[in-house]
C-alpha positions in Angstrom: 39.0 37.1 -96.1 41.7 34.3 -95.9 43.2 32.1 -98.8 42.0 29.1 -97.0 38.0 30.9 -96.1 38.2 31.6 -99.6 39.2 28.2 -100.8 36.7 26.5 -98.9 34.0 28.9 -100.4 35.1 27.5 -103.7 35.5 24.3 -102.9 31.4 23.9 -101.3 30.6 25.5 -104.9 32.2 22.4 -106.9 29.6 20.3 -108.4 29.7 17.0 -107.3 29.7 13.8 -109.8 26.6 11.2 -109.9 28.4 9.3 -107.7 28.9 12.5 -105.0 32.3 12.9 -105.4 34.5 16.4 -106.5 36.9 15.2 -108.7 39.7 16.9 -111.1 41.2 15.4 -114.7 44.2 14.4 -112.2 45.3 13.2 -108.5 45.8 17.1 -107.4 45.5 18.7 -103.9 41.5 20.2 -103.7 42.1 22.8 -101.4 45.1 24.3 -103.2 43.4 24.0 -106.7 40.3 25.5 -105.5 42.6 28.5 -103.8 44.1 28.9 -107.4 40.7 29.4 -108.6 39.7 31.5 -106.5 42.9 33.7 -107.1 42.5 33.4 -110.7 38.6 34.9 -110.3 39.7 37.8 -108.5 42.3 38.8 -110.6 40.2 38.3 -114.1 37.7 40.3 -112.0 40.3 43.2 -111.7 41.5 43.0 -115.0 37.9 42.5 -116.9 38.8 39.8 -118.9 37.4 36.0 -118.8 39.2 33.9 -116.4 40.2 31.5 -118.6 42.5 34.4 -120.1 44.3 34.4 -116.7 45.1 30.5 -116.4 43.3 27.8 -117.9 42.5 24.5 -115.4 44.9 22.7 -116.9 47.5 25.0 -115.7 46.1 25.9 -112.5 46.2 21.8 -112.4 50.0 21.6 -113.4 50.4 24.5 -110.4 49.2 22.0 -107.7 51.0 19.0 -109.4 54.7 20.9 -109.8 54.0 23.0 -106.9 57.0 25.1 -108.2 58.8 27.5 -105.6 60.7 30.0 -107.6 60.1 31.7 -111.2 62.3 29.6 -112.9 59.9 26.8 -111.6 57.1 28.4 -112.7 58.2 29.1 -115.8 58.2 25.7 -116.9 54.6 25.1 -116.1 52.8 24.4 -119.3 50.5 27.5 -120.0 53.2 30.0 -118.3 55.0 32.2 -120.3 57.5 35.3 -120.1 54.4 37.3 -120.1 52.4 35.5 -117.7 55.7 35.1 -115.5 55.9 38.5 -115.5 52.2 39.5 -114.7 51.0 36.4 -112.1 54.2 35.2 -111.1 55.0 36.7 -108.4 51.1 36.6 -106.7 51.1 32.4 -108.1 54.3 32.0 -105.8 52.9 33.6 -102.6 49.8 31.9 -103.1 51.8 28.3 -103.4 53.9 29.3 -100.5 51.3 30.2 -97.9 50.0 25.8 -98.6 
């Protein structure tokens, strides 16, 4: 299945607010965030741990904010570290690169 099949799967799955509207803590782009979450469900699937171990929203947030292109980037994205840089950075990249 595509990133952007994937995505949209997510996406339909948001809860809307009373008002009908999907809406995140900041302006960020839907379809990318929902994309990261996606990512970020698979691989805590993998590994067996919560995904919240993976990424938290807020960083998956700061992702589609910074957008950041290379691992120096991505290393200053709040919530990255050397060890997350080391085990996600490299899949967070492609994923970025391919919106």
């Amino acid at each position: 299945m595509e990133i952007a099949e994937r995505a949209r799967r997510v996406a339909q799955k948001m809860k809307p607010d009373k008002g009908g509207r999907i809406t995140v803590s900041r302006e960020v782009d839907g379809a990318l965030l929902a994309a990261l979450k996606q990512w970020r469900l698979e691989r805590s699937r993998a590994d067996k741990v919560p995904a919240f171990v993976i990424l938290h929203d807020s960083t998956l947030e700061h992702l589609c904010l910074r957008k950041p292109a290379s691992l120096p980037q991505l290393r200053g994205v709040p919530g990255i570290g050397e060890t997350k840089l080391e085990r996600y950075g490299e899949e967070i990249l492609e994923l970025l690169r391919a919106r």
